[in-house]
C-alpha positions as MATLAB code, in Angstrom:
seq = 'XXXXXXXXXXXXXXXXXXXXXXXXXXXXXXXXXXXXXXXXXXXXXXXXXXXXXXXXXXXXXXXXXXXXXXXXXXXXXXXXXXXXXXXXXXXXXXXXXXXXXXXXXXXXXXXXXXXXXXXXXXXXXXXXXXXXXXXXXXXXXXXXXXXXXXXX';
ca = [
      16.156  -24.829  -13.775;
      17.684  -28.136  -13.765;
      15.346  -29.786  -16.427;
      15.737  -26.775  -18.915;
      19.396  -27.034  -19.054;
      20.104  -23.403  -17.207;
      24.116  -24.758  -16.248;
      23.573  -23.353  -12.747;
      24.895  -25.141   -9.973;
      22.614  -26.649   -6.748;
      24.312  -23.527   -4.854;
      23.311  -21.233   -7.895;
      20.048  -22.303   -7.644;
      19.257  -22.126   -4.241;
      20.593  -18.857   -4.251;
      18.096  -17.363   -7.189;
      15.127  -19.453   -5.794;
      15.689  -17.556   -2.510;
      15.873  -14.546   -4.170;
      12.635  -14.686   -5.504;
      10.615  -16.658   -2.662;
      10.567  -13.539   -0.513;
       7.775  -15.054    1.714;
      10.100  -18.073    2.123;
       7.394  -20.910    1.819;
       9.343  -22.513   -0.365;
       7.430  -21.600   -3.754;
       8.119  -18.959   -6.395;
       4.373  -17.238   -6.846;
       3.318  -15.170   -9.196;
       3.520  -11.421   -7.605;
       7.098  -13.070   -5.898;
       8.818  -13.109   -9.258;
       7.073  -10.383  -11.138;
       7.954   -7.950   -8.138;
      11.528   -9.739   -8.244;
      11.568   -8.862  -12.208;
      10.502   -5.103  -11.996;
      11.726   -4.352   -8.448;
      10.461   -1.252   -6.331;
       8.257    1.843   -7.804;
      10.148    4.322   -9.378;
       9.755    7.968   -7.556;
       6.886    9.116   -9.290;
       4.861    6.270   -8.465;
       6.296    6.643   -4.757;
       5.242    9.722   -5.215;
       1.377    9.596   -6.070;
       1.083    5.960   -3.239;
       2.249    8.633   -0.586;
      -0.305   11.417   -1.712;
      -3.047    8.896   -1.327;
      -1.235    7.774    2.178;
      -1.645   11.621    3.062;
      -5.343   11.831    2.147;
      -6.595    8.797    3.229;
      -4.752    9.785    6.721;
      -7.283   12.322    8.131;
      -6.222   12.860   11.343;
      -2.678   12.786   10.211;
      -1.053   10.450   12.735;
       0.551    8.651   10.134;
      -1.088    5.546   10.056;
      -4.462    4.516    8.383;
      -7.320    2.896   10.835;
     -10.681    1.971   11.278;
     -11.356    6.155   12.024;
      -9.857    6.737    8.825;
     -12.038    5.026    6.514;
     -15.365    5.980    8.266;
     -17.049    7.817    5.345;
     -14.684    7.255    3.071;
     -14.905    3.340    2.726;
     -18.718    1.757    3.388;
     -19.468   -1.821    4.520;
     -23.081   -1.068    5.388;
     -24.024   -2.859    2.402;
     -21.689   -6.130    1.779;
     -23.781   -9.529    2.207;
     -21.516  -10.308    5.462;
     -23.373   -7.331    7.254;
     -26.269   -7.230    5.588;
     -26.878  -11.171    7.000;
     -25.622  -10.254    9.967;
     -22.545  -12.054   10.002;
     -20.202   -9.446   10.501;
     -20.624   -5.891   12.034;
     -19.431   -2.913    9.324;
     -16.316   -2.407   11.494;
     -15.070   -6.218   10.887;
     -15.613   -5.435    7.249;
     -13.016   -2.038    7.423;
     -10.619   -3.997    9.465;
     -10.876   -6.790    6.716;
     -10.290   -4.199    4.004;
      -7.037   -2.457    5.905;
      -5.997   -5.990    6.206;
      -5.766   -6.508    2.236;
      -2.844   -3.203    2.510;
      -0.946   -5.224    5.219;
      -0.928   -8.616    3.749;
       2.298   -7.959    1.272;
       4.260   -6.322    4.092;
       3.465   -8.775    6.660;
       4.188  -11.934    3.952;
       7.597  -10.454    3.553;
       8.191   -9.370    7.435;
       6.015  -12.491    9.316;
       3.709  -10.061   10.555;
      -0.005  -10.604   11.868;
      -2.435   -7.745   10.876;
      -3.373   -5.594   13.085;
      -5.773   -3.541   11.145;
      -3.879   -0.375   11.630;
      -1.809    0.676    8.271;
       1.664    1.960    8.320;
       2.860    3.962    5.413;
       5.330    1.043    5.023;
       2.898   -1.100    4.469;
       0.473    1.264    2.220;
       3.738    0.994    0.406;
       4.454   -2.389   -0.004;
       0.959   -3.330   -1.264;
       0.968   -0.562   -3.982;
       4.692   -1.752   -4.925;
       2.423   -5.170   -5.497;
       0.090   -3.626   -7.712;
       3.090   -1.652   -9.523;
       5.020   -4.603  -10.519;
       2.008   -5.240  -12.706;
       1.472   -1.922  -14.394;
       3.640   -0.709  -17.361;
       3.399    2.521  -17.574;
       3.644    5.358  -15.081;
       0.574    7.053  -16.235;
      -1.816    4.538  -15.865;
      -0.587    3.451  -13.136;
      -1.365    7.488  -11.680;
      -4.507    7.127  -12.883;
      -5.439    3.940  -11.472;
      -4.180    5.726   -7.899;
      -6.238    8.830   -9.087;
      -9.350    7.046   -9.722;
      -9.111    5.080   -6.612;
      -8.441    7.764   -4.287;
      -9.625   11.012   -5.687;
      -6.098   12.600   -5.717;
      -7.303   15.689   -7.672;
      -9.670   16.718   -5.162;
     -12.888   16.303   -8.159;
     -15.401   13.646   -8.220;
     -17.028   12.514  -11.093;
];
């Protein structure tokens, strides 16, 4: 900010860099300052992240786990279980851990392979920041989760 002339002060700088270093490792990344830009999902989009929440939640206790994806999610066939590497269970765990990263960046959390709504939330406010409009962005959420019930 310096080099281009911006007329901030060190203070004023330090301030806006910590604004957008949210993960505070001293570095601005991409998804930092594009979710800094466009800020939180609007309600709609809150809207169709908690109705796949709701769905993916089968036995409703408000949190996603391994028991949860069973059947929905399949690791029978990636290379890491297929060698022998990993068991199909490590592979779920690894793939709830991808919906807690964001959360636990921001928060200094370690994953625990058990997905809060929170943190379904935070990772989809991730893939928001990126998404103009609020009906693709439905659609991508449709076509990932099967919101409208019909498989094609």
């Amino acid at each position: 900010m310096s080099d281009f002339g911006m007329g901030l002060s060190d203070g004023d700088i330090k301030v806006l860099f910590g604004y957008f270093d949210s993960n505070r490792n001293n570095l601005i990344e991409y998804d930092e300052f594009l979710r800094a830009i466009r800020g939180p999902m609007n309600e709609a989009r809150k809207h169709v992240v908690k109705k796949a929440f709701l769905i993916m939640d089968k036995d409703g206790n408000g949190y996603l786990d391994y028991n949860d994806l069973v059947g929905v999610y399949s690791g029978k066939f990636h290379p890491d279980v297929l060698s022998k590497k990993k068991t199909e269970k490590q592979i779920l765990e690894e793939f709830l851990e991808t919906f807690e990263t964001a959360h636990n960046v921001r928060h200094n959390d370690a994953p625990d392979h058990v997905v809060t709504a929170e943190e379904w939330e935070e990772y989809y406010n991730n893939v928001s920041a990126s998404i103009d409009r609020d009906d693709y962005f439905a659609v991508m959420m449709n076509n990932a989760w099967n919101l409208d019930g019909k498989r094609v």
